[in-house]
gemmi code that builds the backbone of each chain (N, CA, C; Angstrom):
import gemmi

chains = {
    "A": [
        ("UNK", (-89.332, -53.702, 34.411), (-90.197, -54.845, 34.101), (-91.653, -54.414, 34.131)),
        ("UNK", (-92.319, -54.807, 33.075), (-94.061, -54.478, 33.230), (-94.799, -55.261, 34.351)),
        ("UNK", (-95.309, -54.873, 34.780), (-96.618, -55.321, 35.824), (-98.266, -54.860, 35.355)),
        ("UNK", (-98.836, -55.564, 36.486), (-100.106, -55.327, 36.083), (-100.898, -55.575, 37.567)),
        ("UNK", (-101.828, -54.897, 37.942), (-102.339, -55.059, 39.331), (-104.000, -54.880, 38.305)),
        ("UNK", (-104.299, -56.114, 39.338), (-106.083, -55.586, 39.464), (-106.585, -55.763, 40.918)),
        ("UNK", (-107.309, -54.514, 41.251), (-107.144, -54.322, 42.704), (-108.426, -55.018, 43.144)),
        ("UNK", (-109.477, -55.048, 42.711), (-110.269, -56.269, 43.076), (-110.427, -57.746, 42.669)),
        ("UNK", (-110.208, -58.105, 43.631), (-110.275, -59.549, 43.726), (-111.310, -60.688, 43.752)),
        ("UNK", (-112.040, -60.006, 44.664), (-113.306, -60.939, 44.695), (-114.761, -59.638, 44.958)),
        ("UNK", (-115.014, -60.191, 43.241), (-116.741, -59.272, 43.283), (-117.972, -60.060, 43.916)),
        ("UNK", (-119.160, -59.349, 44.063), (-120.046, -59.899, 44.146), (-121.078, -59.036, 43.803)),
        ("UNK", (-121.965, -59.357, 42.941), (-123.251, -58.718, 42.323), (-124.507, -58.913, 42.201)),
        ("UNK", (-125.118, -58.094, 41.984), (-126.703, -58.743, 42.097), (-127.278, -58.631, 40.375)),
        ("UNK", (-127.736, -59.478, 39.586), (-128.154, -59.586, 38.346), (-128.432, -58.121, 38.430)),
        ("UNK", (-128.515, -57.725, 36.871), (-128.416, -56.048, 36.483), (-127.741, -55.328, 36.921)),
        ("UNK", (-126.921, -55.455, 37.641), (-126.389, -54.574, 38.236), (-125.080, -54.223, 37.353)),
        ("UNK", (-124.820, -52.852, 37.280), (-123.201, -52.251, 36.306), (-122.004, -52.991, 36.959)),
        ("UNK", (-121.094, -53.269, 36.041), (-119.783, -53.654, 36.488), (-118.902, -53.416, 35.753)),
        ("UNK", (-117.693, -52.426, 36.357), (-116.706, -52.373, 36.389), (-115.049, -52.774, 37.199)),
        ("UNK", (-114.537, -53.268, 36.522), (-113.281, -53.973, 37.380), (-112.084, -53.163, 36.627)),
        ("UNK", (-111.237, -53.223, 37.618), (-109.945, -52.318, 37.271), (-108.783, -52.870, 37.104)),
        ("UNK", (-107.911, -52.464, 35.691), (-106.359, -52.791, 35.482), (-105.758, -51.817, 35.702)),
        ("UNK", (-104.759, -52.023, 36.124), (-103.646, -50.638, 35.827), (-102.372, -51.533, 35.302)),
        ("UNK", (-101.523, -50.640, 34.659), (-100.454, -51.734, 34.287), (-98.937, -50.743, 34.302)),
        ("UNK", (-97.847, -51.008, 34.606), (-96.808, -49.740, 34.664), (-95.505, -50.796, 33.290)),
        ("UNK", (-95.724, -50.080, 32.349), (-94.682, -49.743, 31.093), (-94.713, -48.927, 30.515)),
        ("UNK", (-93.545, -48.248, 29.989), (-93.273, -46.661, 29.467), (-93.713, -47.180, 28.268)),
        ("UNK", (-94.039, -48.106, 27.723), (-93.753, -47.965, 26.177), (-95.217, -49.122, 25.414)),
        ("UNK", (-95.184, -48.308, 24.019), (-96.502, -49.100, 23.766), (-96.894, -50.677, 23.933)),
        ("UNK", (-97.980, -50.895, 24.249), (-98.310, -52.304, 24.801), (-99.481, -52.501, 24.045)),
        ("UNK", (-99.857, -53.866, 24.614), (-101.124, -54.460, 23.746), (-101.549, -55.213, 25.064)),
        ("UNK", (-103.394, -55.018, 24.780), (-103.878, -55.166, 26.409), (-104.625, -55.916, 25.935)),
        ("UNK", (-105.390, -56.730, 27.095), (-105.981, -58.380, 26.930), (-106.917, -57.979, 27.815)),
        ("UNK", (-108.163, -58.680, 28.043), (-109.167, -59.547, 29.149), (-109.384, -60.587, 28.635)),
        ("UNK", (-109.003, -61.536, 29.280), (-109.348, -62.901, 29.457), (-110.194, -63.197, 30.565)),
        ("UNK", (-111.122, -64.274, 30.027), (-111.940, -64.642, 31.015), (-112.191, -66.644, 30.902)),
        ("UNK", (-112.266, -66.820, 32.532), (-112.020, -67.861, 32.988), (-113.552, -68.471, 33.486)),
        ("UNK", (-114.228, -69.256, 32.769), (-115.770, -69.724, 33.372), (-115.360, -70.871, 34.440)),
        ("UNK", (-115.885, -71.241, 35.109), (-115.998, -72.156, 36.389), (-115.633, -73.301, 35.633)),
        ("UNK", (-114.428, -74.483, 35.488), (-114.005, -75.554, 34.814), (-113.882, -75.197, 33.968)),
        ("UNK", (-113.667, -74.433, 33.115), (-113.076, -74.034, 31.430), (-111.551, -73.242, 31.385)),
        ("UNK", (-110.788, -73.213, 30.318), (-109.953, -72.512, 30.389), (-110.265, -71.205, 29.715)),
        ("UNK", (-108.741, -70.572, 30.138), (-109.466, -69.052, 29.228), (-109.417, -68.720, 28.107)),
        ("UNK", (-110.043, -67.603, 27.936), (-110.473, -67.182, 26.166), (-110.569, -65.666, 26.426)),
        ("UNK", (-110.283, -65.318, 25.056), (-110.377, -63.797, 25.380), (-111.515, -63.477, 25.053)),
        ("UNK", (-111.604, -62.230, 25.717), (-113.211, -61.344, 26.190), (-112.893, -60.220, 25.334)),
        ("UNK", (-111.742, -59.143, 25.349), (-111.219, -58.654, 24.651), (-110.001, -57.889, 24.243)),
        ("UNK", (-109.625, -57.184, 23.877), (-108.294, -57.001, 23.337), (-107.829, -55.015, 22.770)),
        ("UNK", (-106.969, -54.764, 23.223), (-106.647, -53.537, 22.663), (-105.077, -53.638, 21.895)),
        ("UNK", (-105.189, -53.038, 20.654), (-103.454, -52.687, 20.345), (-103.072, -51.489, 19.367)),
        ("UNK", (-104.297, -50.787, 19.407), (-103.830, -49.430, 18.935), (-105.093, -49.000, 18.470)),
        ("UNK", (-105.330, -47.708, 18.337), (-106.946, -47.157, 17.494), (-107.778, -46.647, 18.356)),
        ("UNK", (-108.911, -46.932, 18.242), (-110.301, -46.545, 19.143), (-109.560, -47.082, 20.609)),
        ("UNK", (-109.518, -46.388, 21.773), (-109.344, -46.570, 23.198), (-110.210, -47.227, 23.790)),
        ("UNK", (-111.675, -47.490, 23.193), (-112.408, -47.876, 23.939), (-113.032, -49.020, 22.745)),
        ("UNK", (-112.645, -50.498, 22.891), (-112.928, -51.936, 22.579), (-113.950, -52.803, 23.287)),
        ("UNK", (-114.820, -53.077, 22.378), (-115.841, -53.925, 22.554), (-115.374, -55.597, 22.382)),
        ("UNK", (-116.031, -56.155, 23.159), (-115.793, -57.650, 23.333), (-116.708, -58.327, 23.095)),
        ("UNK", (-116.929, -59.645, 23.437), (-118.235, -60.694, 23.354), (-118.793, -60.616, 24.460)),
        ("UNK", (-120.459, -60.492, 24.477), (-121.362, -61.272, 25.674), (-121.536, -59.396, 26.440)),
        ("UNK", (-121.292, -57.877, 25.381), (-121.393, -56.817, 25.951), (-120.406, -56.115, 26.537)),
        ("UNK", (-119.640, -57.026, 26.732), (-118.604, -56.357, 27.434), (-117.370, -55.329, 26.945)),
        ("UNK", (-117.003, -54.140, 27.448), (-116.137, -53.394, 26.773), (-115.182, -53.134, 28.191)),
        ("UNK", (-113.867, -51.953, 27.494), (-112.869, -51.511, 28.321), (-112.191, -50.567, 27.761)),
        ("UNK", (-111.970, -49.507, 27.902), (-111.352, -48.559, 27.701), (-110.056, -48.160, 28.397)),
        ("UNK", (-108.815, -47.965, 27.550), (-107.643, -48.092, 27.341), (-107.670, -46.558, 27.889)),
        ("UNK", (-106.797, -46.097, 28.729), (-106.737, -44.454, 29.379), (-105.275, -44.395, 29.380)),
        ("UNK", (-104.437, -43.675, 28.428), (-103.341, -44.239, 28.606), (-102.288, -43.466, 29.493)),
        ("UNK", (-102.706, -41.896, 29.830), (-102.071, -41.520, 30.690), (-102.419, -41.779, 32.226)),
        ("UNK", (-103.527, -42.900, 32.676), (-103.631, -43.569, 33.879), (-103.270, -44.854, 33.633)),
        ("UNK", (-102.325, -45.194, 32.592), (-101.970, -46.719, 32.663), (-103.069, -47.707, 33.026)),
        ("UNK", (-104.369, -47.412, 32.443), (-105.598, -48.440, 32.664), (-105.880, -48.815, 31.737)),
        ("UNK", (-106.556, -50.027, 31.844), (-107.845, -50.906, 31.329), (-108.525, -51.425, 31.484)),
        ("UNK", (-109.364, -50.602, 31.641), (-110.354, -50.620, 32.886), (-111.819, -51.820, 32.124)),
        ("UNK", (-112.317, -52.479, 32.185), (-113.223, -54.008, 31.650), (-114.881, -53.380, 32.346)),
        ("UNK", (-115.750, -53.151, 31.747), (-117.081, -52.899, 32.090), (-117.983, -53.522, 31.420)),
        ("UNK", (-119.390, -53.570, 31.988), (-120.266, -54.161, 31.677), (-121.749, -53.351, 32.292)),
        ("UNK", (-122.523, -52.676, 31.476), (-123.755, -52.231, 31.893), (-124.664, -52.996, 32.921)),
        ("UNK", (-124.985, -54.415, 32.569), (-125.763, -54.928, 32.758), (-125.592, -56.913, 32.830)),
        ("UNK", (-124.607, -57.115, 34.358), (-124.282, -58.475, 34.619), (-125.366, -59.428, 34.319)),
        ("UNK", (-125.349, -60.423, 34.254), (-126.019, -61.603, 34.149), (-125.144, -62.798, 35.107)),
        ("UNK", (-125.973, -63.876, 35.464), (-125.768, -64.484, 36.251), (-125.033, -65.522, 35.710)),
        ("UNK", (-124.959, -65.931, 33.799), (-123.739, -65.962, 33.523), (-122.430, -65.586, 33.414)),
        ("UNK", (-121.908, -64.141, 33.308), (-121.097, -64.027, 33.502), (-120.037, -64.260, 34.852)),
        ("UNK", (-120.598, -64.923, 35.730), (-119.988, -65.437, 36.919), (-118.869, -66.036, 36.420)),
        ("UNK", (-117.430, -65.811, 37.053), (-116.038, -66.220, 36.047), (-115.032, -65.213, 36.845)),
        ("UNK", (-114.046, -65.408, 36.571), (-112.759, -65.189, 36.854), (-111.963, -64.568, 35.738)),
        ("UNK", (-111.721, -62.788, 36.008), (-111.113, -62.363, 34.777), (-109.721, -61.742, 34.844)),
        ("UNK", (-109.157, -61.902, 33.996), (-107.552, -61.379, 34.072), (-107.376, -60.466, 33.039)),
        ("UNK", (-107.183, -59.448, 33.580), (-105.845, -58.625, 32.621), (-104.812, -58.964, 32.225)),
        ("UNK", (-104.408, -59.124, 31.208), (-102.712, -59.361, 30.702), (-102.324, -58.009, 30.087)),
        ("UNK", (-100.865, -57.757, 30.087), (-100.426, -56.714, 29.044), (-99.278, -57.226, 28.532)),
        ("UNK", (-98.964, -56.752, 27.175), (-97.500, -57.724, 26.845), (-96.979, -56.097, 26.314)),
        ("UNK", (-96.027, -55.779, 26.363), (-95.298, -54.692, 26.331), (-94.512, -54.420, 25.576)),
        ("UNK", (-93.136, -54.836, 25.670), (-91.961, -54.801, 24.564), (-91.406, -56.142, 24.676)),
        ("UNK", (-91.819, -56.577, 25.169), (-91.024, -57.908, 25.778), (-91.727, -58.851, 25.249)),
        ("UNK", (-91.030, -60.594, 24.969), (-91.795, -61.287, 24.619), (-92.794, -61.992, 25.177)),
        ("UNK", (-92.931, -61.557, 26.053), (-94.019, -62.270, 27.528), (-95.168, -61.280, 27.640)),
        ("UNK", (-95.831, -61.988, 27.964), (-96.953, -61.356, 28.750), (-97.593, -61.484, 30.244)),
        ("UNK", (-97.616, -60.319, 30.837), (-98.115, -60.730, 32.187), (-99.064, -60.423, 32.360)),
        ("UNK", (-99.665, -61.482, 33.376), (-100.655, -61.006, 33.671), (-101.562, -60.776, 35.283)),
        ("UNK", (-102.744, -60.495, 35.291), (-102.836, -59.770, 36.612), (-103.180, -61.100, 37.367)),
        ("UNK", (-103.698, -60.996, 38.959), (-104.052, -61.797, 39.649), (-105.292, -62.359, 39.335)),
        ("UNK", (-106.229, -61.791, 38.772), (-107.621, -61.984, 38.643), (-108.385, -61.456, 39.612)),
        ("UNK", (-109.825, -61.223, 38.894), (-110.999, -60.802, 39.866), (-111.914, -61.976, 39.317)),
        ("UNK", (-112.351, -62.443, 40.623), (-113.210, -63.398, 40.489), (-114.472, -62.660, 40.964)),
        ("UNK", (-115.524, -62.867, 39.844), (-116.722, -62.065, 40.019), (-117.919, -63.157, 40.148)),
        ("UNK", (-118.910, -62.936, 41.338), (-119.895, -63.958, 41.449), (-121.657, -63.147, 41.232)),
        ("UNK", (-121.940, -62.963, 40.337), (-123.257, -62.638, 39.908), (-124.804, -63.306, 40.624)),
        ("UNK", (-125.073, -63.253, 41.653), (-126.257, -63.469, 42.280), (-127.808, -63.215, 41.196)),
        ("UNK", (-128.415, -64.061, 41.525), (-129.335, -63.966, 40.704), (-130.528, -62.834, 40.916)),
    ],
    "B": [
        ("UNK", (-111.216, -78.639, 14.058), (-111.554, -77.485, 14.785), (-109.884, -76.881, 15.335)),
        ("UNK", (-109.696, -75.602, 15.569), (-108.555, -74.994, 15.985), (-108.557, -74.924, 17.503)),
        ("UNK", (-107.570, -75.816, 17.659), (-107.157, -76.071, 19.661), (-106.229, -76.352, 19.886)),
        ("UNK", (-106.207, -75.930, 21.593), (-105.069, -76.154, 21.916), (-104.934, -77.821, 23.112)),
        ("UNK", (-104.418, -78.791, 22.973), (-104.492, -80.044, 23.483), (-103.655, -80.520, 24.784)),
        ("UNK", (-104.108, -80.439, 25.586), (-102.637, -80.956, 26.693), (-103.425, -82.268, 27.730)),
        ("UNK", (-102.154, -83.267, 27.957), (-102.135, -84.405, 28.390), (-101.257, -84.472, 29.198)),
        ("UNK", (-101.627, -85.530, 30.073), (-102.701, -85.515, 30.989), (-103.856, -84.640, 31.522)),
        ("UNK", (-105.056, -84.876, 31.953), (-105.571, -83.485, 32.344), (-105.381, -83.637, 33.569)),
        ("UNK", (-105.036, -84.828, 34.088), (-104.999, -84.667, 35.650), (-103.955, -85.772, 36.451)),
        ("UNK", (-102.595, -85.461, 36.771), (-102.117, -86.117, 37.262), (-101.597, -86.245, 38.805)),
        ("UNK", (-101.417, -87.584, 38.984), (-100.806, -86.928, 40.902), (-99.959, -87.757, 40.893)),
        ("UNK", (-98.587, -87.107, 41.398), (-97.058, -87.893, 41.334), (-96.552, -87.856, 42.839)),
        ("UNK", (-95.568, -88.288, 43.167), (-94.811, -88.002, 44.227), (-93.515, -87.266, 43.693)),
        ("UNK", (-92.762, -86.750, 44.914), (-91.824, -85.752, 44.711), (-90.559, -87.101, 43.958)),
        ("UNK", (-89.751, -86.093, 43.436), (-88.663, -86.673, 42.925), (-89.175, -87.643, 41.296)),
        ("UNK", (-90.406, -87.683, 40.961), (-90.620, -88.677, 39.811), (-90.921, -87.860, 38.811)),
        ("UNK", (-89.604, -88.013, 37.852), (-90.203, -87.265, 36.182), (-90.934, -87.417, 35.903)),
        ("UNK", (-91.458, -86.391, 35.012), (-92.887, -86.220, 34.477), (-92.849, -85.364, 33.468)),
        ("UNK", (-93.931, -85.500, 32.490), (-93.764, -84.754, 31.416), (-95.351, -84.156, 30.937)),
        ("UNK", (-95.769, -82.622, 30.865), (-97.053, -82.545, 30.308), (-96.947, -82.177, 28.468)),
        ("UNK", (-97.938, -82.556, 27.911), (-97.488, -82.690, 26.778), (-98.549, -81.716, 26.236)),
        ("UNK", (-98.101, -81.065, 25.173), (-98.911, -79.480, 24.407), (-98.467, -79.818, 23.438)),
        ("UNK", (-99.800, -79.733, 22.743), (-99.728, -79.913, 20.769), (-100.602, -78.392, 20.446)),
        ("UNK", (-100.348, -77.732, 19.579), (-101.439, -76.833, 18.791), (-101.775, -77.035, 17.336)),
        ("UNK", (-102.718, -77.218, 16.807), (-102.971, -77.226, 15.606), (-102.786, -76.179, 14.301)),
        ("UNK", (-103.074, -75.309, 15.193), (-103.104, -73.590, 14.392), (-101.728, -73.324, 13.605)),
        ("UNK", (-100.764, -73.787, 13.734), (-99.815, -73.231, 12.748), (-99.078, -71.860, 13.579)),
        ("UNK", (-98.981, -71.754, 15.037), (-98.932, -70.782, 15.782), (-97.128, -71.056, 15.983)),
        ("UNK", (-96.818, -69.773, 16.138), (-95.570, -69.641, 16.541), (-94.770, -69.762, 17.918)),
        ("UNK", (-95.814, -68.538, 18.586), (-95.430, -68.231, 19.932), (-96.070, -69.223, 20.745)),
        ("UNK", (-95.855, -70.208, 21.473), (-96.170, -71.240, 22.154), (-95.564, -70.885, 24.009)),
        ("UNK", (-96.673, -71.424, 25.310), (-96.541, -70.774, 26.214), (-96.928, -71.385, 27.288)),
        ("UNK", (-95.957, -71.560, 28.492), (-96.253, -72.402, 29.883), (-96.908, -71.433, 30.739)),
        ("UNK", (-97.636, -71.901, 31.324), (-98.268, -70.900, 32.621), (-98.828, -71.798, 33.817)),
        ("UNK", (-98.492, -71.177, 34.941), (-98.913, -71.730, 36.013), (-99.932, -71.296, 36.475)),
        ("UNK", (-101.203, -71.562, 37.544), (-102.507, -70.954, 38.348), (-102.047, -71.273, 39.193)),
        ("UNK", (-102.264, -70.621, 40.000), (-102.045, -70.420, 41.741), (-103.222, -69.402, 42.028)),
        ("UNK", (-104.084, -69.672, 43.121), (-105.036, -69.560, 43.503), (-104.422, -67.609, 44.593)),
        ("UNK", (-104.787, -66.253, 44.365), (-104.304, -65.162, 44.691), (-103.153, -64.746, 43.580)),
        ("UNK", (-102.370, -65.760, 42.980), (-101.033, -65.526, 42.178), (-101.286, -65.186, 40.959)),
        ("UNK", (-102.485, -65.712, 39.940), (-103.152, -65.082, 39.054), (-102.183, -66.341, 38.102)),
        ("UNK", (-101.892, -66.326, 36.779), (-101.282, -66.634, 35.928), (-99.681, -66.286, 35.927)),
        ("UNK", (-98.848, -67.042, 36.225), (-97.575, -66.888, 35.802), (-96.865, -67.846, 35.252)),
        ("UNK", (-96.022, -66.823, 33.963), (-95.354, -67.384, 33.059), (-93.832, -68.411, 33.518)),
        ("UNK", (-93.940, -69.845, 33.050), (-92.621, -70.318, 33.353), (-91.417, -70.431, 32.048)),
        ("UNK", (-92.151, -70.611, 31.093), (-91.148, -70.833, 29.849), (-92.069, -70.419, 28.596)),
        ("UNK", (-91.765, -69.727, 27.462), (-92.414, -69.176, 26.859), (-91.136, -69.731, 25.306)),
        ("UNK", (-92.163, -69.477, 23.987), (-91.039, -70.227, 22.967), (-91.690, -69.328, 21.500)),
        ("UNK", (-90.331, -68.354, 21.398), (-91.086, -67.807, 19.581), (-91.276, -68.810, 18.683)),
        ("UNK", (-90.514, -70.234, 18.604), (-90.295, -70.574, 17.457), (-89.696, -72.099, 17.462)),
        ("UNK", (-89.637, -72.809, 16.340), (-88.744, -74.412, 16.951), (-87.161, -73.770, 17.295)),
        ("UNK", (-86.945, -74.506, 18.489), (-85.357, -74.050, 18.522), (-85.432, -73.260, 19.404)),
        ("UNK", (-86.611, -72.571, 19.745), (-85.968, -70.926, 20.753), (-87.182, -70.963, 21.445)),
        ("UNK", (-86.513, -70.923, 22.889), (-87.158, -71.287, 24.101), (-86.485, -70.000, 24.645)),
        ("UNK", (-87.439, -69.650, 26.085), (-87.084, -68.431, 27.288), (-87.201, -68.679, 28.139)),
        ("UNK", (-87.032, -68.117, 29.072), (-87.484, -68.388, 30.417), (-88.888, -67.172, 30.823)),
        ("UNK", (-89.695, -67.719, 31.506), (-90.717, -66.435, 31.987), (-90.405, -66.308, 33.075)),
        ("UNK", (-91.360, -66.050, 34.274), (-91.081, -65.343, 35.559), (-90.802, -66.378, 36.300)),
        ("UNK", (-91.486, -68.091, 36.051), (-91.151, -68.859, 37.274), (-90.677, -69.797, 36.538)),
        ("UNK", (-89.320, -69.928, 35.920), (-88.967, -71.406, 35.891), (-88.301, -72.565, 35.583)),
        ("UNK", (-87.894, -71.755, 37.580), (-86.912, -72.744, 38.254), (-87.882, -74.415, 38.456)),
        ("UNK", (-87.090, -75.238, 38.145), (-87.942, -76.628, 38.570), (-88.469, -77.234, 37.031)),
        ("UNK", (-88.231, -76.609, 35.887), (-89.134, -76.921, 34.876), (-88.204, -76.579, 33.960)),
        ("UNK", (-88.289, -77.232, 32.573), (-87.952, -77.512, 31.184), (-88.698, -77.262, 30.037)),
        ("UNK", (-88.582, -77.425, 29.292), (-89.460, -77.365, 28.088), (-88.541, -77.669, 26.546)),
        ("UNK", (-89.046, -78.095, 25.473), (-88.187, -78.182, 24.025), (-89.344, -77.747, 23.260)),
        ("UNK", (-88.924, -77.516, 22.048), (-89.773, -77.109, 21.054), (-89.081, -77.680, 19.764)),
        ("UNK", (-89.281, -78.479, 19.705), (-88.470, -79.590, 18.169), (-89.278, -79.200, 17.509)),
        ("UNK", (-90.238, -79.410, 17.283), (-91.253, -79.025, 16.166), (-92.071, -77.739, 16.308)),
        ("UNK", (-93.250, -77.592, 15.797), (-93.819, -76.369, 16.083), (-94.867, -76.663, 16.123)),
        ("UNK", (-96.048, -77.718, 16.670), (-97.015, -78.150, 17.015), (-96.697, -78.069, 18.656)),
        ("UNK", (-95.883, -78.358, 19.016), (-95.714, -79.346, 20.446), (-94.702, -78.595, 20.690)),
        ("UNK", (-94.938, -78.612, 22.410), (-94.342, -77.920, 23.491), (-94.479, -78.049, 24.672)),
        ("UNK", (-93.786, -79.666, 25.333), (-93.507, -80.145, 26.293), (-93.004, -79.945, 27.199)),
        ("UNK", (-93.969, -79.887, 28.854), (-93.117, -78.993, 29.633), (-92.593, -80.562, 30.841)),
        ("UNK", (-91.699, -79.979, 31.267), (-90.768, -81.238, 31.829), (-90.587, -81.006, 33.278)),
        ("UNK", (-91.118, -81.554, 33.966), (-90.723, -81.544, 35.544), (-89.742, -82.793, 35.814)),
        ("UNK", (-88.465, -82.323, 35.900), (-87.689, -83.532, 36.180), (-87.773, -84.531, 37.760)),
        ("UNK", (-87.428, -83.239, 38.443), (-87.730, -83.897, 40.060), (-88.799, -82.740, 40.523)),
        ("UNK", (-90.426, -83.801, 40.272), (-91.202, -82.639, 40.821), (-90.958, -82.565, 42.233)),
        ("UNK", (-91.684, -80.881, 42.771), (-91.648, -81.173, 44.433), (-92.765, -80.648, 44.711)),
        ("UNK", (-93.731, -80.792, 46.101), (-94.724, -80.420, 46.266), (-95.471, -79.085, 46.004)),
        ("UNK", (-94.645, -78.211, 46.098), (-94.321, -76.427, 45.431), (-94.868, -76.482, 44.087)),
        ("UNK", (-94.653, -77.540, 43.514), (-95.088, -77.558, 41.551), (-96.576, -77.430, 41.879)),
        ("UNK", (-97.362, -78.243, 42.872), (-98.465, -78.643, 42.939), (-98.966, -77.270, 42.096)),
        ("UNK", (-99.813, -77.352, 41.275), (-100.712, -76.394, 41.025), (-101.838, -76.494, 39.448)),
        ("UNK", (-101.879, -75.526, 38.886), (-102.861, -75.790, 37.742), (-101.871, -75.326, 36.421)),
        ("UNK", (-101.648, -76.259, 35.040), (-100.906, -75.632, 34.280), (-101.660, -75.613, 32.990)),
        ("UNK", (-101.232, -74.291, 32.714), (-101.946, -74.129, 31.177), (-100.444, -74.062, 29.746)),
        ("UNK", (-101.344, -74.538, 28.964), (-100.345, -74.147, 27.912), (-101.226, -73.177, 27.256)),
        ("UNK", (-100.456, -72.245, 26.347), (-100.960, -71.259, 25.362), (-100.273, -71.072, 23.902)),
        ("UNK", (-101.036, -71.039, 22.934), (-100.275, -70.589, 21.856), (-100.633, -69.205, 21.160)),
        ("UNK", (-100.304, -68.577, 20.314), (-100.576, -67.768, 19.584), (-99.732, -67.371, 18.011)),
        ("UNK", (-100.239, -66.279, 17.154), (-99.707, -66.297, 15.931), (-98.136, -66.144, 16.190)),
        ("UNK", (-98.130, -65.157, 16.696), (-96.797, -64.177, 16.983), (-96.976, -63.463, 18.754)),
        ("UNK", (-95.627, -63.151, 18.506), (-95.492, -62.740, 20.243), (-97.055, -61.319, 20.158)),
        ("UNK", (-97.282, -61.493, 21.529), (-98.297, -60.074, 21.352), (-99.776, -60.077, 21.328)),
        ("UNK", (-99.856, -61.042, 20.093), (-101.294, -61.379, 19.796), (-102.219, -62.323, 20.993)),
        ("UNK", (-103.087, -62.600, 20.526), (-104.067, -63.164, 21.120), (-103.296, -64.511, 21.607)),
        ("UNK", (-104.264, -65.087, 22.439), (-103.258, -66.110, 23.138), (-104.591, -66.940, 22.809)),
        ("UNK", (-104.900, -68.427, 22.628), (-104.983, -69.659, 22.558), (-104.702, -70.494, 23.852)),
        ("UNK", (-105.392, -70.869, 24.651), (-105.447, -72.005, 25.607), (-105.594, -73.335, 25.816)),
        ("UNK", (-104.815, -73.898, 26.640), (-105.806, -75.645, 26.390), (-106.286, -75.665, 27.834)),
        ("UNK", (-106.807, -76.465, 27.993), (-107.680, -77.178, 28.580), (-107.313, -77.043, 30.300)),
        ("UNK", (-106.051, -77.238, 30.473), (-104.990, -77.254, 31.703), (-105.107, -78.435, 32.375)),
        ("UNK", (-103.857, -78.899, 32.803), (-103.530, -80.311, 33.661), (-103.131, -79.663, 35.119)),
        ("UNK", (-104.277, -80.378, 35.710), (-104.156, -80.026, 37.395), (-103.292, -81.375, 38.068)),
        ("UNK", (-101.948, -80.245, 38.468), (-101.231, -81.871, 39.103), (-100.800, -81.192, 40.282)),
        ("UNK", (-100.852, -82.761, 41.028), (-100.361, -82.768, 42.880), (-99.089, -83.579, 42.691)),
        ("UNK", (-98.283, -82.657, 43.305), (-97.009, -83.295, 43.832), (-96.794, -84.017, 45.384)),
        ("UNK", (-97.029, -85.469, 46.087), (-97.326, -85.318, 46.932), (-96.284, -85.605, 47.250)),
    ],
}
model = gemmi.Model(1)
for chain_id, residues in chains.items():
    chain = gemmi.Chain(chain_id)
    for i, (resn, *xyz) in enumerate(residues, 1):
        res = gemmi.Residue()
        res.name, res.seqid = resn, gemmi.SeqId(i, " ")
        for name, pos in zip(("N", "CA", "C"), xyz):
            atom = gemmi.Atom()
            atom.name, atom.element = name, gemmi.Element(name[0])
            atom.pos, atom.b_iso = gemmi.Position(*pos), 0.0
            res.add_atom(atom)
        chain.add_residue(res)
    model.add_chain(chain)
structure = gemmi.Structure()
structure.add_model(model)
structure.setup_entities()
């Protein structure tokens, strides 16, 4: 069965500051990878998306992630936080299967 | 505009009283999708549907129903809720299994 761990849970940042948050995901076989992101009362929307090609995918609002596929990552970064991006983000991976799972979330809080 | 619609947004029942949340999509989407929030638990899948007619089960779901008669709508069914349901539910759609996923809004219900 595929899984997906993201090992931080709860960020906290200071405006400008770099951010990176971590997926790992365990399936032998090709997958298609997600960030979704969750704003404070909204539902989610995707941030961005991998399913074959360039390893490293750009999203909306700056944000990218690069697909590493012999560390089973997807790993979600950002140069330069803003005090909007404060939100709650999930990894999903959908695999061979018709489901998709997805991670626990990291809830990230951007200080001004 | 292209969305995803679910009703009630907010209900509170007692245990044992049917209930029904109701998911329409506009998009012409195939893959249609239950998910639960649980606060550490991240997103998990209860019933997931390629198509009218063909429904699955995802990771959680025991306690819950769903039909897909048409292909707009995808009603999820708590027959005898119990306080355990309590939580946040999203529906999702998308083109095809895999792709991008589509959200609504989510109905936060208490089972008391």
């Amino acid at each position: 069965a595929q899984s997906v761990s993201q090992h931080n849970h709860h960020v906290i940042l200071s405006e400008a500051a770099s951010l990176e948050l971590g997926c790992n995901y365990s399936y032998g076989g090709t997958v298609n990878l997600f960030w979704y992101v969750q704003y404070p009362g909204q539902h989610l929307q995707l941030l961005l998306k991998y399913f074959s090609g360039d390893p490293l995918v750009k999203g909306i609002k700056g944000f990218e992630a690069e697909f590493i596929k012999s560390k089973f990552s997807f790993n979600l970064r950002k140069p330069s936080v803003q005090w909007s991006d404060t939100a709650e983000y999930f990894c999903a991976v959908n695999g061979g299967y018709q489901k998709v799972t997805f991670g626990t979330g990291t809830k990230l809080q951007v200080i001004p | 505009e292209a969305q995803v619609t679910q009703n009630p947004r907010y209900l509170i029942t007692v245990t044992g009283k049917k209930l029904t949340v109701t998911c329409s999509q506009n998009m012409n989407h195939e893959y249609m999708s239950w998910y639960r929030q649980d606060p550490g638990l991240g997103l998990r899948q209860i019933y997931y549907s390629m198509n009218v007619e063909v429904t699955d089960k995802g990771d959680v779901p025991e306690g819950y129903k769903v039909s897909r008669k048409e292909k707009r709508n995808f009603p999820l069914i708590l027959e005898s809720p119990s306080p355990n349901q309590t939580s946040l539910y999203f529906c999702a759609s998308s083109f095809e299994r895999g792709d991008t996923q589509y959200f609504g809004p989510g109905t936060r219900l208490t089972v008391l």
